[in-house]
C-alpha positions in Angstrom: 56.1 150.0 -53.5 56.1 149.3 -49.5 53.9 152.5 -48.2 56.8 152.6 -45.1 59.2 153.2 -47.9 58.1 156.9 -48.6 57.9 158.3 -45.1 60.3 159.8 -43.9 60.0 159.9 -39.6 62.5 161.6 -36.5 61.9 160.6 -33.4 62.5 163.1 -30.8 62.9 161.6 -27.2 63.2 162.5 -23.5 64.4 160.6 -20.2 62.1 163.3 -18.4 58.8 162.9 -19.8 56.4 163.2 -16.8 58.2 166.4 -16.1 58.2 167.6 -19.6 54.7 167.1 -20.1 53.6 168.8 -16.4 55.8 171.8 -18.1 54.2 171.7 -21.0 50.6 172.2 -19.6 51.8 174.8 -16.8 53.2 177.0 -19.3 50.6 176.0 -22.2 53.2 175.0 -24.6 50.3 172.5 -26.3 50.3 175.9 -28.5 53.6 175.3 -29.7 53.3 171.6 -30.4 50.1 172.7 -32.5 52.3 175.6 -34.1 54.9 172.9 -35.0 52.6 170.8 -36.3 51.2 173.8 -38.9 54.6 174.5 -39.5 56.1 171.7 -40.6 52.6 169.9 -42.4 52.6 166.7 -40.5 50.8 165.4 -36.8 53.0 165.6 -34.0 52.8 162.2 -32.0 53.4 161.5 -28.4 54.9 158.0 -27.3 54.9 157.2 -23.5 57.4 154.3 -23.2 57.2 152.2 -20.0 60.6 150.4 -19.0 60.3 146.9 -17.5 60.6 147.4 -13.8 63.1 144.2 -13.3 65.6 145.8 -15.3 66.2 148.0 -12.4 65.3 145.5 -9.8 68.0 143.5 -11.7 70.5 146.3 -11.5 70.2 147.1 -8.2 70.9 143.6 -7.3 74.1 143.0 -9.1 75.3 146.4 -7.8 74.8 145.6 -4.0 76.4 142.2 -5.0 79.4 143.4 -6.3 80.0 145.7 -3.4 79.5 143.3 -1.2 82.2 141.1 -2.7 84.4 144.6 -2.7 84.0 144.7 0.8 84.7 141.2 1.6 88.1 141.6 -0.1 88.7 144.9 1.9 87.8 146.8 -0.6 86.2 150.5 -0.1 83.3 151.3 -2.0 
């Protein structure tokens, strides 16, 4: 039997994590993660996930190209 195969997981995730985690330590929620973790019998796990930074170089590029196309053809952007 694969060991993977008997754990069940949730992932829980969060677009503002910087600012979640400054809130958590100014109002000393760290309690409640250790609270959740008593609670529900199982480690509570942070993941900081780093984008690649060309995906946004990359979209900023195709954007100010297609409004520059829009406004060659008189469009108003």
């Amino acid at each position: 039997m694969d060991f993977f195969c008997s754990i069940s997981q949730q992932v829980i995730g969060d677009k503002a994590g910087a600012y979640t985690a400054r809130a958590m330590h100014k109002h000393g929620a760290f309690d409640a993660v250790r609270l959740l973790e008593k609670t529900a019998g199982a480690r509570v796990k942070f993941i900081h996930v780093v984008r690649n930074p060309f995906d946004n170089i990359a979209t900023m590029v195709l954007q100010r190209l297609r409004a520059r196309r829009e406004k060659d053809r008189g469009v108003k952007v």
